[in-house]
C-alpha positions as a printed Julia matrix, in Angstrom:
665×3 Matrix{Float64}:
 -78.92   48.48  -25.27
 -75.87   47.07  -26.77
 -73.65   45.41  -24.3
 -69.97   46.54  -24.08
 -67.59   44.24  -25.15
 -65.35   43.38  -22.77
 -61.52   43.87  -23.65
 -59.51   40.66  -23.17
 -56.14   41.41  -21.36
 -53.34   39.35  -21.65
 -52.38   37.43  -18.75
 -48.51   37.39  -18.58
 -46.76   34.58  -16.89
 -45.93   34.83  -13.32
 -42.04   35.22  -13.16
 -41.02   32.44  -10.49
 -39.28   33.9    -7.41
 -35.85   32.98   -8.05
 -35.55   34.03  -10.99
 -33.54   37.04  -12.46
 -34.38   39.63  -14.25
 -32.22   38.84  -17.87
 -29.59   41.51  -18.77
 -28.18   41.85  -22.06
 -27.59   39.22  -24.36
 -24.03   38.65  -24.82
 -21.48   37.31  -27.54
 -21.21   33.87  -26.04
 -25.28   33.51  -25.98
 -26.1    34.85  -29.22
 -23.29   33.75  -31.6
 -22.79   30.2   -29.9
 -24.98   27.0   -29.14
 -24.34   28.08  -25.63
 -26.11   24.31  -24.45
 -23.52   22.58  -26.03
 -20.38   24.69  -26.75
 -20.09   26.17  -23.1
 -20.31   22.93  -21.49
 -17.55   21.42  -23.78
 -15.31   24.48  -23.21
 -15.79   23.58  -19.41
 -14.57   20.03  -20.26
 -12.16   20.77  -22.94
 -10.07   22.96  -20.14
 -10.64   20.85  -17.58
  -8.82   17.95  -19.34
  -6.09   19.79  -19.76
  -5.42   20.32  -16.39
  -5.29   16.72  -15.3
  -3.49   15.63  -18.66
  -0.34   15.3   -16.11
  -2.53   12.82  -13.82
  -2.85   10.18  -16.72
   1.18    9.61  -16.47
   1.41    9.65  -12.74
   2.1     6.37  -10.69
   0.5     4.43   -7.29
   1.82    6.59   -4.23
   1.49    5.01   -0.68
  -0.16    6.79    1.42
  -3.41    4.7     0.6
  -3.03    3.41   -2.95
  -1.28    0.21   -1.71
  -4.71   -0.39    0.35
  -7.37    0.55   -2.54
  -5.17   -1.16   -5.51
  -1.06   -1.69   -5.91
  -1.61   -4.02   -2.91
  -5.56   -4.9    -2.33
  -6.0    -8.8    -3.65
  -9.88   -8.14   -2.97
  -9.89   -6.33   -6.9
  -7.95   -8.83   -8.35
 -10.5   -10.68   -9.83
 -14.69  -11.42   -9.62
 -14.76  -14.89   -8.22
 -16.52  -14.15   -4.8
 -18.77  -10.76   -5.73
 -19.84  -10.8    -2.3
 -17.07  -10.17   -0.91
 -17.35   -6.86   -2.32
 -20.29   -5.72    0.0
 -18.55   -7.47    3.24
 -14.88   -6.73    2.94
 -14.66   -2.41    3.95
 -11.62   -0.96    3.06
  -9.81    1.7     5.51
 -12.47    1.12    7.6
 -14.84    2.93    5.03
 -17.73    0.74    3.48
 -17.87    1.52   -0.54
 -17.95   -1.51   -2.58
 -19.27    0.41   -6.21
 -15.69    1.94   -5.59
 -14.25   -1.43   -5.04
 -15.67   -2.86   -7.63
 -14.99    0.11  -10.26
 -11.27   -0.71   -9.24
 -11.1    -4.5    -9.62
 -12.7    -3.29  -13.27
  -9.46   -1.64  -13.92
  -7.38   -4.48  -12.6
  -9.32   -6.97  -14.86
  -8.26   -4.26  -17.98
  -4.58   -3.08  -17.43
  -3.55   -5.29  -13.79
  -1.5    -2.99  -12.07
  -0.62   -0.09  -14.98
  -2.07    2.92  -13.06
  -2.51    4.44  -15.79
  -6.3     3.25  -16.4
  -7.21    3.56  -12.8
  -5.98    7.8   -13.73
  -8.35    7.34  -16.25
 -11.26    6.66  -15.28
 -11.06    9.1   -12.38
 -10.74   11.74  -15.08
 -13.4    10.47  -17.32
 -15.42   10.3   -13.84
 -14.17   14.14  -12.77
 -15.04   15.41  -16.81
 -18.88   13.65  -16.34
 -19.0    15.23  -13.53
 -18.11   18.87  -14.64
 -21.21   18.48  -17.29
 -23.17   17.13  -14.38
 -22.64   20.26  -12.4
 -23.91   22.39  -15.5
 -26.88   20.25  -15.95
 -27.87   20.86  -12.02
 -27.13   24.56  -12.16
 -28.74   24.4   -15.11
 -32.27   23.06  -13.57
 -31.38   24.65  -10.72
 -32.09   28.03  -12.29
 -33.44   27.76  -16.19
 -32.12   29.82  -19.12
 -29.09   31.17  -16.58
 -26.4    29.38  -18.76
 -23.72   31.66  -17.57
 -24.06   30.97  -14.0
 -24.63   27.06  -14.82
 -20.88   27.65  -16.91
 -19.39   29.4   -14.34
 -19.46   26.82  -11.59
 -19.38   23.69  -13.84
 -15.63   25.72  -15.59
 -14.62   26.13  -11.46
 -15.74   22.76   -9.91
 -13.88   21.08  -13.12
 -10.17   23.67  -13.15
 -10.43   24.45   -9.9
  -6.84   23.07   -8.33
  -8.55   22.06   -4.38
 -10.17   19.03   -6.79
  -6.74   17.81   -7.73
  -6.67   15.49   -5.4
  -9.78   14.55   -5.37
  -9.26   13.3    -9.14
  -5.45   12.68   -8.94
  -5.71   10.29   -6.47
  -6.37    6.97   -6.71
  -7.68    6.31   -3.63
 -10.1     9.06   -3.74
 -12.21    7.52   -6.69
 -14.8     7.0    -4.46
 -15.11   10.7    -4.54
 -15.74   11.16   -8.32
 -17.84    8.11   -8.05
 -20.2     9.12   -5.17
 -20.08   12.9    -6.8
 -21.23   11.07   -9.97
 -24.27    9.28   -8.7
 -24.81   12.58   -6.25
 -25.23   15.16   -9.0
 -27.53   12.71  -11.0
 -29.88   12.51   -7.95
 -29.86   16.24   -7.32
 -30.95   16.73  -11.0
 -33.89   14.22  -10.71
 -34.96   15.62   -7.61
 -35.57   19.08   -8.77
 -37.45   17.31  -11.68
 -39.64   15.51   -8.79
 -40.11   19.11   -7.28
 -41.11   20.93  -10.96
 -43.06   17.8   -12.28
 -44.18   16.29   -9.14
 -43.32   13.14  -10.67
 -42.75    9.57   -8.69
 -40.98    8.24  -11.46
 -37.91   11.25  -10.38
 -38.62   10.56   -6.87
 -37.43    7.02   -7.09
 -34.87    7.88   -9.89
 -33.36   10.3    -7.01
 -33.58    7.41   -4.46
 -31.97    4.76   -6.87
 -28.98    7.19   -7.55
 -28.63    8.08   -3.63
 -27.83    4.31   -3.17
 -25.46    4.1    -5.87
 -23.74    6.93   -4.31
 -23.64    6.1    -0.55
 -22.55    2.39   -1.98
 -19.58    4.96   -3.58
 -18.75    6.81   -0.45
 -20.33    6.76    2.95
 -20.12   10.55    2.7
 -23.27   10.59    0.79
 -25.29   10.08    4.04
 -26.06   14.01    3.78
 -27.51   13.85    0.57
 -30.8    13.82    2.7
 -29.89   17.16    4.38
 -28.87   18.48    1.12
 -32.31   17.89   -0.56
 -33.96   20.29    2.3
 -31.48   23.33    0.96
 -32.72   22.17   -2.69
 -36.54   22.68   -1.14
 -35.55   25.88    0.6
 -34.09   27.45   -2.73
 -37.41   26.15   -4.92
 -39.66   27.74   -1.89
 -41.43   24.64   -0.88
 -43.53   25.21    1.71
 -42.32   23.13    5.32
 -44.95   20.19    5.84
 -44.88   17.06    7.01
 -44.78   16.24    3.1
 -41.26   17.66    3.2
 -40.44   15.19    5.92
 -41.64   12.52    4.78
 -40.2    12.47    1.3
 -37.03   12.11    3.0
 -37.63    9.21    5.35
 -36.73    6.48    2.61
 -33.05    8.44    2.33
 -32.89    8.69    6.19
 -33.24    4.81    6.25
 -30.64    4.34    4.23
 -28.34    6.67    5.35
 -28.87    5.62    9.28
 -27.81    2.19    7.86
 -24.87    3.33    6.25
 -23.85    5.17    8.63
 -24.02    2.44   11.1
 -22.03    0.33    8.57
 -19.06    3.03    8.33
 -18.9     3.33   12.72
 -18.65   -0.93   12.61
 -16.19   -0.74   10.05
 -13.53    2.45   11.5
 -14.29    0.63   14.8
 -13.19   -2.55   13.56
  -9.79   -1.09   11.34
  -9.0     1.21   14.53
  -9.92    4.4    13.73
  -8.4     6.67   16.73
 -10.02    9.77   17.58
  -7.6    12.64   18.53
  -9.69   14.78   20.7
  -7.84   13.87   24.29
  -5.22   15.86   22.91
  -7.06   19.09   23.02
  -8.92   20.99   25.19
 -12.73   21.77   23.98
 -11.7    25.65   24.37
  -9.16   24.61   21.63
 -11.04   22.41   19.9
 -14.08   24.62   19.59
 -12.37   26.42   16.49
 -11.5    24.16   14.51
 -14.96   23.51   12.54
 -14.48   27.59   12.38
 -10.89   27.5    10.89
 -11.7    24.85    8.49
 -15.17   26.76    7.11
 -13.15   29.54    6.65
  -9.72   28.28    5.09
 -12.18   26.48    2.61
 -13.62   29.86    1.56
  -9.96   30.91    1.32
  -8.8    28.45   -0.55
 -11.37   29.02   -2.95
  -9.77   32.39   -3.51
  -6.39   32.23   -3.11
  -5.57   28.21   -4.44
  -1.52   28.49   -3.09
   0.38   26.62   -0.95
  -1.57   23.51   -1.89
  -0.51   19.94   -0.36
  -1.87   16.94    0.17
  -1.62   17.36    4.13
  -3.03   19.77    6.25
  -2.19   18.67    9.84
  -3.39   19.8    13.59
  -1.83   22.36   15.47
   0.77   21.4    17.61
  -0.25   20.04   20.8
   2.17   21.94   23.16
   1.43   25.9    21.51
  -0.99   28.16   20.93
  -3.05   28.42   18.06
  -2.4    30.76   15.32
  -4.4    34.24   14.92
  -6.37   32.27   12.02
  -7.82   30.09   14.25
  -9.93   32.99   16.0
 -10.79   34.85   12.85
 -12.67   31.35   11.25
 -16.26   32.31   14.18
 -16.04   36.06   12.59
 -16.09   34.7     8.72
 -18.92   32.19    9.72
 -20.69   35.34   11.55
 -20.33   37.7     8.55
 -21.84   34.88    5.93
 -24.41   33.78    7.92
 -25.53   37.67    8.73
 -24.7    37.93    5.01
 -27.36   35.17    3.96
 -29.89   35.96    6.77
 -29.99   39.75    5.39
 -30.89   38.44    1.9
 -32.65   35.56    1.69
 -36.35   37.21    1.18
 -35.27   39.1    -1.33
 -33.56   36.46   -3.38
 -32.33   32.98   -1.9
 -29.53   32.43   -4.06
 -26.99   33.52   -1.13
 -28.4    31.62    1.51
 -29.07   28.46   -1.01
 -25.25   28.78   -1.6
 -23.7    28.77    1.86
 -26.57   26.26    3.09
 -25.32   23.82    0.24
 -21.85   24.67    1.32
 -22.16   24.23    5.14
 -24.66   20.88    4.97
 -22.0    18.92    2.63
 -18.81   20.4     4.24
 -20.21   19.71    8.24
 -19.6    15.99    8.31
 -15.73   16.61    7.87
 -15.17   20.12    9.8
 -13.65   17.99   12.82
 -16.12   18.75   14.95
 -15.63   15.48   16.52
 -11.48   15.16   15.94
 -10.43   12.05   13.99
  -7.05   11.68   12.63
  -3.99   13.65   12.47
  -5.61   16.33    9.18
  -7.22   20.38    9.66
  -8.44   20.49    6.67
  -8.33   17.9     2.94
  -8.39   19.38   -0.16
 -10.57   16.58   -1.27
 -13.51   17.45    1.56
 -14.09   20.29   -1.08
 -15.19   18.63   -3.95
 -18.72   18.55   -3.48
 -19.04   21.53   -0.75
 -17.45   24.15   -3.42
 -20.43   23.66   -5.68
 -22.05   26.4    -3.15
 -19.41   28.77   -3.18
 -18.95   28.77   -6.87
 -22.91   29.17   -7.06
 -22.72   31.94   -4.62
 -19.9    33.88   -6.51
 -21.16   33.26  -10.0
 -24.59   34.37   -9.03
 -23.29   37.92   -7.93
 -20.95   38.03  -10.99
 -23.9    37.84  -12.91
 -26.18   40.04  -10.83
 -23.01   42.9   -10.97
 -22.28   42.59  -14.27
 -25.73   41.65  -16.46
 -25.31   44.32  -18.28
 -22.14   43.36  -19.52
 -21.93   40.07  -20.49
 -19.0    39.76  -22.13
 -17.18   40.89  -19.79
 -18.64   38.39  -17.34
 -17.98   35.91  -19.91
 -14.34   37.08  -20.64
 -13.45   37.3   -16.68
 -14.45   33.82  -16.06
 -12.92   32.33  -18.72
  -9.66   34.04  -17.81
 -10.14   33.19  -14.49
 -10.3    29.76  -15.74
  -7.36   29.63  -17.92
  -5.33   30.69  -14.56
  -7.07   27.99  -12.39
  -6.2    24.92  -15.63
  -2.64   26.16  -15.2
  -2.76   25.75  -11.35
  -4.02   22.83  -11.94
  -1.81   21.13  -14.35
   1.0    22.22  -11.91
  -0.46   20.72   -8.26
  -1.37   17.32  -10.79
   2.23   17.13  -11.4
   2.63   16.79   -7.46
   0.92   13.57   -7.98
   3.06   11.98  -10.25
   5.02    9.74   -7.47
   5.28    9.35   -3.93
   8.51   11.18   -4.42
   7.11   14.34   -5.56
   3.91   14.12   -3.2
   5.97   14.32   -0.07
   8.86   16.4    -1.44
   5.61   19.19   -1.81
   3.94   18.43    1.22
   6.96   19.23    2.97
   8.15   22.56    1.08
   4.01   23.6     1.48
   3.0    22.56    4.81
   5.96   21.05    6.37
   4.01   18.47    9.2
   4.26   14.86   11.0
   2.62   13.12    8.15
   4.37   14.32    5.01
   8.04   13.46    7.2
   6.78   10.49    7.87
   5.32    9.51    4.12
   8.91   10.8     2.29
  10.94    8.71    5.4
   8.77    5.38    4.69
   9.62    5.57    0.62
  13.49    6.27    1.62
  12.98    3.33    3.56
  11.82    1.1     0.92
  14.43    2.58   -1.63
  17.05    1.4     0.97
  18.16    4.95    1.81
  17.98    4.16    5.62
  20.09    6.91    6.83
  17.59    9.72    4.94
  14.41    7.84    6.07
  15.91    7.95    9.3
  16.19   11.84    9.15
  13.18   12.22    8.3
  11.77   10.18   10.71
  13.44   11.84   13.24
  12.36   15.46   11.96
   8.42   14.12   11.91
   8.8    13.51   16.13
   9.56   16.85   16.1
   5.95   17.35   14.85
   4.23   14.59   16.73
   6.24   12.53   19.86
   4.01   10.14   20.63
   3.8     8.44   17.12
   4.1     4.86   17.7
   4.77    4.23   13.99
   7.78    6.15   13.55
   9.22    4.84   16.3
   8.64    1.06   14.96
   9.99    2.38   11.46
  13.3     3.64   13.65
  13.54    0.42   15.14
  13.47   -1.66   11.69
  15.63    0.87   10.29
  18.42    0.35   13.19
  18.31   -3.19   12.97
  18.9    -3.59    9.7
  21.86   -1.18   10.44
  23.02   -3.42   13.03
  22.41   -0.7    16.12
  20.68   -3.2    18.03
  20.92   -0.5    21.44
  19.03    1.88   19.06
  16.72   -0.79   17.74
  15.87   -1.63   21.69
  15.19    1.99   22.5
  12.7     3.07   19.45
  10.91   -0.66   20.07
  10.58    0.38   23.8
   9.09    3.35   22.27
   7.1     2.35   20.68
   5.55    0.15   23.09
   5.29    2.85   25.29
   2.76    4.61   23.81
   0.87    1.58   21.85
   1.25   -1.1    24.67
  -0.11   -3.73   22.35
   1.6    -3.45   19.45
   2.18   -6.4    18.04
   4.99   -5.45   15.1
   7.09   -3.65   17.76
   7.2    -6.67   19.94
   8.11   -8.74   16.97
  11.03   -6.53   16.31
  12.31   -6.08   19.32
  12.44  -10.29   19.9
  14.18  -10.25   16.57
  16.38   -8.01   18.49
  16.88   -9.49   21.86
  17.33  -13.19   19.19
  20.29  -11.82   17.72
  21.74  -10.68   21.08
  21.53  -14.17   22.05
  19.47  -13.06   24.61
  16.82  -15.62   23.38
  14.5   -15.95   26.78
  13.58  -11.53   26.55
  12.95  -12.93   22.74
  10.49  -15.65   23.22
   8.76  -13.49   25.78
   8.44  -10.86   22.86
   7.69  -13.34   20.26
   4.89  -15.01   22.39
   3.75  -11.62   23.42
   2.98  -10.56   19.3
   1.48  -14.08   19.2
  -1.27  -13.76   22.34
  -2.14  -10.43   20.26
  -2.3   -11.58   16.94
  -1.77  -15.31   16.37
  -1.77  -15.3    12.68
   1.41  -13.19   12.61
   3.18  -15.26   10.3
   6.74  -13.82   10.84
   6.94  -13.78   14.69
   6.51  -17.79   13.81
   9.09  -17.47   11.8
  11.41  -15.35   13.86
  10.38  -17.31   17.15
  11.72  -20.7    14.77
  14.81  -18.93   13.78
  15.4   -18.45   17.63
  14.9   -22.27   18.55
  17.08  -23.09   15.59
  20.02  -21.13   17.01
  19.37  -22.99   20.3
  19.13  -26.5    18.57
  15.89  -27.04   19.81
  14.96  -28.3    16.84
  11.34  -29.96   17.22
   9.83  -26.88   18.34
  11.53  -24.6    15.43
   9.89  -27.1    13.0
   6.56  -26.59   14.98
   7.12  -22.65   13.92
   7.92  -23.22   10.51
   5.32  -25.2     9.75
   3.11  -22.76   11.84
   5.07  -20.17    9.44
   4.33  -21.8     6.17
   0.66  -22.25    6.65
  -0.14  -18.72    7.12
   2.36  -17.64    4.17
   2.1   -20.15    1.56
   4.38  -18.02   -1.27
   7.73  -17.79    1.19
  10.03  -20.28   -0.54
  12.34  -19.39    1.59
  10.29  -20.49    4.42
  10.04  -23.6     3.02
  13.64  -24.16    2.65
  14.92  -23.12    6.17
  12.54  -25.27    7.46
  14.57  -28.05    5.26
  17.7   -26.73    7.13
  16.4   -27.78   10.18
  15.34  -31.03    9.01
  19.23  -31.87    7.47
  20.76  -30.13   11.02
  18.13  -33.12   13.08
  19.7   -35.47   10.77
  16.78  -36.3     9.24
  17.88  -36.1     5.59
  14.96  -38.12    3.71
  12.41  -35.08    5.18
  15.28  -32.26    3.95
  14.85  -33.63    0.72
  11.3   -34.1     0.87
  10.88  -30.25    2.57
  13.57  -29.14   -0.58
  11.39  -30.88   -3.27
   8.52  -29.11   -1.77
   9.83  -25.52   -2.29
  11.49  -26.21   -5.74
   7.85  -26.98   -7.1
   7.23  -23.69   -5.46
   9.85  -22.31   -7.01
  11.96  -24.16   -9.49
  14.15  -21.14   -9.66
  14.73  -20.99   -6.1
  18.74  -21.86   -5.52
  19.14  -22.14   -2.33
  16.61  -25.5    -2.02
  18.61  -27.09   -4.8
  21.95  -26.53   -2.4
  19.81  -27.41    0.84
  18.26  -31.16   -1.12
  22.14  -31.7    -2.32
  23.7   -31.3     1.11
  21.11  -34.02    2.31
  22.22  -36.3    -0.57
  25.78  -35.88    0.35
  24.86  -37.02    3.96
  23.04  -39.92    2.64
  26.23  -41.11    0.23
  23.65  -40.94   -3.21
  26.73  -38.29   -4.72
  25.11  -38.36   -8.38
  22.0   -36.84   -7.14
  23.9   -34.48   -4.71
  25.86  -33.38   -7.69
  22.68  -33.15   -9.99
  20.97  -30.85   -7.47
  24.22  -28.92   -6.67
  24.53  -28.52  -10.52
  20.88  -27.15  -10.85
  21.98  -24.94   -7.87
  25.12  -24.04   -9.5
  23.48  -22.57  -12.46
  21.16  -20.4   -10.62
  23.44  -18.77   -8.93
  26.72  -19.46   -9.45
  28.84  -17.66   -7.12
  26.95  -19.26   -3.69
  30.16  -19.66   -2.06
  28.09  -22.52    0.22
  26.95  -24.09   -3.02
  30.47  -24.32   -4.25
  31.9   -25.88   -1.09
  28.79  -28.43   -1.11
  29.67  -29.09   -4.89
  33.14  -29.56   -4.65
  32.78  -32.07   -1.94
  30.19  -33.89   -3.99
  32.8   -34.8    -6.79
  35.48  -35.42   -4.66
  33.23  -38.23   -2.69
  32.05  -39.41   -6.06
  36.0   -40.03   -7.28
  36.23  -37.12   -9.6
  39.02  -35.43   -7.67
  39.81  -33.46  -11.18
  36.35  -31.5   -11.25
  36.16  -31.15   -7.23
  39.96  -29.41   -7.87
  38.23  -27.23  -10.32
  35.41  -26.02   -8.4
  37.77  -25.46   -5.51
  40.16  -23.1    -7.91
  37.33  -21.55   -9.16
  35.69  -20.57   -5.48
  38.76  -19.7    -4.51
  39.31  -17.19   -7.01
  35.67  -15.57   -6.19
  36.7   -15.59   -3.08
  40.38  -13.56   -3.87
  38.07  -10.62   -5.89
């Protein structure tokens, strides 16, 4: 008998569980190289929404910390210092050292530091399609989708605009690149990935301690590949825990140490319980509706109720979890979306309350990689047999998110125009107190003063505003005022060492000099390297004539502020009022090196030459003085006297006539 041949079937490929069936093919896929076109399209837009960034300036709520102000990036000398020195009591030093980079090119033009935060923000929009990408192969409209939102979409602004927040693009940087290897380790089961991940988890928790997570986050990435749980799991993420348990310790140590103040004894835990609610859901919100954007979300006020939003935030957490629960054995891409969303946004939902802030635009730069991946996913799913229209709906959707975009950038141009937005958006304590502290600076005391005021109606019991007041009225001469927003002050930071500083400057000029070297000694027990309660304290003794112990200060003074020329000089004032003319001139000679520019030591060294009858030199330094500044009506007098001692009665005359006609304008 024959045997029967045996038909071969073909054995079709196993189509992996998460992925979709393909609908039709549309324009963008068949006329385009989709891999590279798409991509660029995402980038192309995404620059032009931050082309207003590149032009903007340093603002200060920050930027004076990070770089306008920070001598820690101004230049390479001690590396080290880098990895030791945290900044805002956050430990980053790749960020620190990416910044002293830009210092080394273009000093203190903000205009590279913009830069590279966009160049950082545009890497990181290809980044995003590269990890949707591998996330879920040959879906290149999904992978477009949430690369075009994370890049356009205007919550990111500030992650990007910001200078102080390029520790976000950074960490985001070095994040993506160690998602992307990891789902390589997971498809390959490759070592060489595994430790590619692990190198770029470092980089990015050197970046930002928010990277911590990035452990938790690799368990959603296991969940959505379908990785069986096993101690396997667990134990490929030990070497992250490690690190991230150090980090973490490093970031407590270092808000301990700059004063980090939790917030929490001002609410009660039945209050406090929906917050992490209220932010989950104004996220998702946000997402949607991108208006009324600032750069300060702030608490509730203490003394009212909360708002009907606050109650609503446990019902939208409810529906998405039910929403994600109900589909996830079917397809995982819901749950994998609101998982990625919840583990990166939980560190910052104020569950534990520190600060003064809701919600940050900025706490959504990573976190809205979820939602978009959740929204794209069912834009597909709705609409695969109509591709173009997909296509044409994002892209549109786009165009109106770059034009958001290129708008809320041009809040970031200034301090100015950061404030003036915060406070038409989402009028609170901070932005009053941010717009008052820039009046203040520009010398527009009474403004900064209103707004001041206006930010207490916000938040009483900020000790800051209260100091600010008190500088403001003393340099308006309202010392009763001054005393009162001091006292303030006090009152609810009992060892604050600035207020007690101003109020002895205070209680000096009053003449009521014992309530100021209480003050001054007070600042001192708390902080004895505050240079300028030295100086004030000297200032005090001077106007007493106690002369030995004002030079004591000075000196104190001048050690701990090296650059004050002026310093320097009183301190040579003292010296000529002791009679001790030789160490005037010796003090004066000191500050001119300083500062050979510096008028008032030329004046200062010339008076002590007058005392000591050598008129030639008191008329040389006078001279010197003279053309520095030549309507010092003490310079003039000093001058005069010089030639008239010296026998030239004709040019003292002169310099008389002409002091007395400065004098008559």
């Amino acid at each position: 008998m024959k045997e029967e041949k045996k038909t071969k079937t073909k054995q079709t490929k196993p189509v992996a569980q998460n992925e979709l069936v393909r609908g039709a093919t549309s324009f963008f896929e068949s006329r385009i190289q989709i891999t590279r076109l798409l991509p660029a399209l995402a980038i192309a837009l995404t620059f032009i929404g931050y082309i207003p960034s590149l032009s903007a300036e340093f603002v200060n709520w920050d930027d004076q910390d990070y770089a306008s102000n920070n001598p820690l990036i101004h230049n390479f000398s001690n590396f080290l210092k880098f990895f030791t020195t945290p900044v805002q009591g956050n430990y980053h030093p790749l960020t620190m050292i990416s910044l002293a980079f830009n210092y080394a090119i273009s000093g203190l033009n903000p205009f590279s530091y913009h830069l590279v935060n966009v160049l950082f923000h545009l890497a990181n929009v290809f980044l995003v399609f590269k990890f949707i990408n591998g996330l879920l192969p040959g879906k290149i409209f999904i992978a477009f989708s949430v690369a075009l939102f994370f890049g356009v979409h205007p919550m990111h602004v500030e992650s990007v605009a910001w200078v102080s927040e390029r520790k976000d693009v950074l960490y985001t940087f070095f994040f993506l690149l160690g998602f992307i290897q990891y789902l390589k380790y997971i498809d390959l089961n490759s070592k060489r990935n595994y430790w590619y991940c692990f190198l770029f988890f470092c980089l990015s928790i050197m970046s930002k301690p928010a990277a911590i997570i990035f452990p938790a986050v690799l368990f959603t990435l296991d969940f959505y590949r379908n990785r069986p749980f096993s101690f396997s799991i667990i134990k490929d993420k030990i070497p992250f825990g490690l690190i991230a348990a150090f980090f973490l310790y490093l970031t407590l140590h270092a808000q301990t140490s700059a004063g980090a103040t939790p917030t929490s004894e001002f609410y009660t835990w039945d209050t406090r319980i929906f917050f992490p609610f209220y932010g989950y859901m104004m996220y998702i919100y946000k997402m949607f509706l991108p208006i009324g954007l600032t750069a300060f979300y702030p608490l509730p006020p203490i003394n009212e109720g909360l708002k009907t939003a606050y109650y609503i935030g446990p019902i939208v957490f409810l529906l998405s979890s039910y929403w994600s629960y109900k589909t996830w054995k079917q397809n995982r891409e819901v749950t994998f979306g609101f998982a990625f969303y919840l583990v990166n946004l939980f560190l910052v939902l104020q569950l534990f309350l520190v600060g003064s802030a809701i919600i940050a635009e900025r706490y959504t730069y990573v976190p809205y990689i979820g939602l978009f991946f959740v929204f794209s996913w069912c834009l597909e799913k709705m609409l695969s047999q109509k591709k173009n229209l997909a296509y044409g709906l994002v892209i549109g959707a786009g165009l109106i998110c770059t034009g958001l975009t290129y708008k809320h950038a041009t809040t970031w141009q200034n301090t100015g125009s950061l404030w003036d937005n915060a406070i038409r958006s989402y009028p609170g304590a901070k932005a009053y107190t941010n717009r008052a502290y820039l009046y203040q600076q520009q010398g527009q005391l009474e403004k900064a003063l209103q707004h001041y005021q206006t930010s207490l109606k916000y938040n009483v019991i900020d000790a800051e505003v209260y100091y600010n007041m008190g500088v403001i009225y003393f340099n308006l001469n309202k010392d009763s005022f001054a005393l009162t927003s001091y006292g303030t002050a006090l009152q609810y930071k009992p060892e604050y060492e600035e207020a007690f500083n101003g109020r002895g400057s205070v209680y000096a000029r009053m003449g009521q000099h014992e309530k100021a070297y209480a003050d001054f000694n007070k600042c001192l027990s708390l902080d004895p390297n505050y240079a300028l309660a030295y100086k004030n304290r000297a200032s005090s003794y001077f106007i007493e004539n106690k002369y030995d112990s004002a030079i004591v200060d000075y000196k104190r003074y001048i050690a701990l502020n090296k650059s004050d020329v002026e310093g320097v000089s009183n301190l040579c004032v003292v010296y000529l009022n002791k009679g001790d003319n030789e160490e005037a001139i010796k003090i004066c000679d000191q500050a001119i090196q300083q500062d050979p520019k510096f008028a008032k030591a030329y004046t200062n060294a010339g008076a002590a030459y007058i005392n000591l009858n050598n008129f030639p030199k008191a008329i040389e330094y006078l001279s010197k003085s003279f053309t520095l500044d030549s309507i010092s009506e003490e310079n003039l007098k000093f001058l005069s006297l010089a030639y008239l001692k010296n026998g030239d009665t004709t040019k003292a005359y002169s310099i008389f006539e002409y002091a007395q006609k400065l004098k008559a304008r």
